[in-house]
C-alpha positions as CSV (number, residue, x, y, z in Angstrom):
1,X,-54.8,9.7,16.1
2,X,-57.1,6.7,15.7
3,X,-56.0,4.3,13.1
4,X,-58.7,1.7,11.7
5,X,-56.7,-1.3,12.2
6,X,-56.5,-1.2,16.3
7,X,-60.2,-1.9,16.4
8,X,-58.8,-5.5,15.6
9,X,-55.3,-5.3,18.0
10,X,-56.4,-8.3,20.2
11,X,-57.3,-10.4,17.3
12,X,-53.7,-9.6,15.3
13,X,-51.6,-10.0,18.6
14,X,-53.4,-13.4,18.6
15,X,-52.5,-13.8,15.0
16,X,-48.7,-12.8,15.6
17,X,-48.9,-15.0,19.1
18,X,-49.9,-18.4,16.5
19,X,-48.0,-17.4,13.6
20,X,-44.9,-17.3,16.5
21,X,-45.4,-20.4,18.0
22,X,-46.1,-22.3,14.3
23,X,-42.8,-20.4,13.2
24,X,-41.0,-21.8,16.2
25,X,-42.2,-25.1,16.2
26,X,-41.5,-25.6,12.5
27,X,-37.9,-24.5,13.3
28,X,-37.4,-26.7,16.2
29,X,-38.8,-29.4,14.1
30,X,-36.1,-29.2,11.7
31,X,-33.5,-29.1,14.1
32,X,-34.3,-32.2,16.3
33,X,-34.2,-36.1,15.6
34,X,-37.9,-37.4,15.2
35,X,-38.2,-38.9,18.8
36,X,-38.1,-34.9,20.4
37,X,-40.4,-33.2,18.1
38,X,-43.4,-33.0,20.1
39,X,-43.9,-29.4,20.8
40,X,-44.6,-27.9,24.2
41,X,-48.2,-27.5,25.3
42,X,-49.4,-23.9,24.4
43,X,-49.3,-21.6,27.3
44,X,-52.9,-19.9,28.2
45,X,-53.6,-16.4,26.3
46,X,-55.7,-15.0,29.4
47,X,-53.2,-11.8,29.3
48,X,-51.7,-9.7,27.6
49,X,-48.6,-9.9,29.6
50,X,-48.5,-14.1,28.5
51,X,-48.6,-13.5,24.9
52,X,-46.0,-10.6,25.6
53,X,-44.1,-13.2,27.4
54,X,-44.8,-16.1,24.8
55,X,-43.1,-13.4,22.0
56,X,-39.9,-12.5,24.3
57,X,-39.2,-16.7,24.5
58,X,-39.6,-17.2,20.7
59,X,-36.9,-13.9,19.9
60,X,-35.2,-15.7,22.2
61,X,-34.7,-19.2,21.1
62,X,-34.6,-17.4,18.1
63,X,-31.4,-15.8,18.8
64,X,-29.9,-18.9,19.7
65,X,-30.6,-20.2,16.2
66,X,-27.8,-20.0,13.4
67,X,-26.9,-16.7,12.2
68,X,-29.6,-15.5,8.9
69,X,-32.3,-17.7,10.5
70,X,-35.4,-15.9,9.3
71,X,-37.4,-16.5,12.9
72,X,-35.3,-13.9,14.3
73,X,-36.5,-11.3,12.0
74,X,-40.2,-12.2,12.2
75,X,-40.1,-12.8,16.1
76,X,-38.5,-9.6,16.5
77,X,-41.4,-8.1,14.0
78,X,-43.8,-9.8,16.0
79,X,-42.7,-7.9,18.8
80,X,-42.6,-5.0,17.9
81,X,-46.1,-5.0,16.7
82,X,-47.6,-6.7,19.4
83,X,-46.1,-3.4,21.9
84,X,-47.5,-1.1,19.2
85,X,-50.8,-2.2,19.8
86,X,-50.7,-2.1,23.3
87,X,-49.9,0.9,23.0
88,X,-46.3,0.9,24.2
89,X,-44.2,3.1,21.9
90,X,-40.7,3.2,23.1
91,X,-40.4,-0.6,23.3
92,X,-42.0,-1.1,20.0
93,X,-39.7,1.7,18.6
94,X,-36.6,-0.4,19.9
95,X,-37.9,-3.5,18.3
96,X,-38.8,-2.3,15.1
97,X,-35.1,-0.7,15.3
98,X,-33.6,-4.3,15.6
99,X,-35.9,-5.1,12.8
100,X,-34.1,-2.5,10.6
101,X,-30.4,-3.2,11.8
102,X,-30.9,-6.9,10.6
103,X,-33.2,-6.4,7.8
104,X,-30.6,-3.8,6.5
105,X,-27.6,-6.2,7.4
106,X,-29.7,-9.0,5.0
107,X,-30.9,-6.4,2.1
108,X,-28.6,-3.4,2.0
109,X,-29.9,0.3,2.7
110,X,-31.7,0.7,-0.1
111,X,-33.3,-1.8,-0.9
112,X,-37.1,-1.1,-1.2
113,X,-38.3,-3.4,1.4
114,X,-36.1,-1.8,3.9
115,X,-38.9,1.3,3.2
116,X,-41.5,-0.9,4.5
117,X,-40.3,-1.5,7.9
118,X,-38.8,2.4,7.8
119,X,-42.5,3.8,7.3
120,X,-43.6,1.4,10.2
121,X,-40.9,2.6,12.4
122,X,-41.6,5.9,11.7
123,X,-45.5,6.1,12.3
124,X,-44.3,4.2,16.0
125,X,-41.8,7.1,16.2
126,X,-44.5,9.7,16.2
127,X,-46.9,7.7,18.3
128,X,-44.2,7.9,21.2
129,X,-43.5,11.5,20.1
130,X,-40.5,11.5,18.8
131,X,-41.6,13.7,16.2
132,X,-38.2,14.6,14.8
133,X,-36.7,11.5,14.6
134,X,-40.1,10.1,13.2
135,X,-39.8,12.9,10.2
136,X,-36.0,11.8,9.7
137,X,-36.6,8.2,9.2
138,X,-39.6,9.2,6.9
139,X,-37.5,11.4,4.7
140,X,-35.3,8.1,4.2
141,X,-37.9,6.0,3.2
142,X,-39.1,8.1,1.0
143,X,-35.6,8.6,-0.7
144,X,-35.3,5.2,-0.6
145,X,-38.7,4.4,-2.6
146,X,-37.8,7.7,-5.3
147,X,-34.7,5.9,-5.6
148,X,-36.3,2.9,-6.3
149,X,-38.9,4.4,-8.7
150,X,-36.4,5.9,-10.5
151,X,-34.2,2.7,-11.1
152,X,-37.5,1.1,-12.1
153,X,-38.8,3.7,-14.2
154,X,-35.1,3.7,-16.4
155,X,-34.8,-0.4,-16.9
């Protein structure tokens, strides 16, 4: 199935790939005395495989960032969208499941953002066909946003 928005993958791993390296320069920035916050030159974005690259050294200077930090989140976002529009499921799948696990840690599990990411995950799910866990996480989200409807709907 053909979605509309992977006629513009490139451009939006480019996007993520910027949005990364702004992220992690903004962070490092308000981390270091004055004289050390020149960032790095940016690496070239002839590949794929450097931007892939580029993403897996932001999670992980993320990761060595106190504990809540929201880079880790968005890197790890990043991520996983950047292998779903290569086209590689399974490691988009087990980035968008790190995703949830802190998202849910930060939020609770059912808060209605935590639907968002769970719809995503999902749709990733079926792309690597892994239909039946795809249609189980789908069923939460949805119980999570009736839930949420509900408690709207009474207040």
């Amino acid at each position: 199935m053909n979605f509309p928005y992977q006629e513009f993958s490139t451009f939006r791993s480019l996007l993520i790939y910027f949005f990364a390296t702004f992220a992690l320069t903004i962070s490092a920035c308000s981390h270091q005395p004055s004289h050390k916050r020149h960032p790095k030159p940016t690496p070239s974005l002839s590949s794929p495989s450097s931007v892939e690259q580029h993403l897996l050294a932001t999670v992980k200077q993320a990761e060595s960032l106190p504990p809540g930090n929201p880079l880790l989140l968005s890197s790890l976002y990043s991520l996983a969208t950047y292998y779903e529009d290569q086209k590689e499921y399974e490691k988009s799948a087990m980035q968008y499941q790190r995703v949830l696990d802190l998202k849910e840690n930060q939020i609770g599990p059912n808060h209605p953002d935590l639907a968002l990411i769970l719809n995503r995950y999902a749709q990733v799910l079926h792309q690597a066909n892994r239909h039946s866990e795809a249609q189980s996480v789908t069923a939460r989200a949805n119980a999570i946003m009736r839930k949420s409807s509900t408690n709207s709907s009474t207040q």
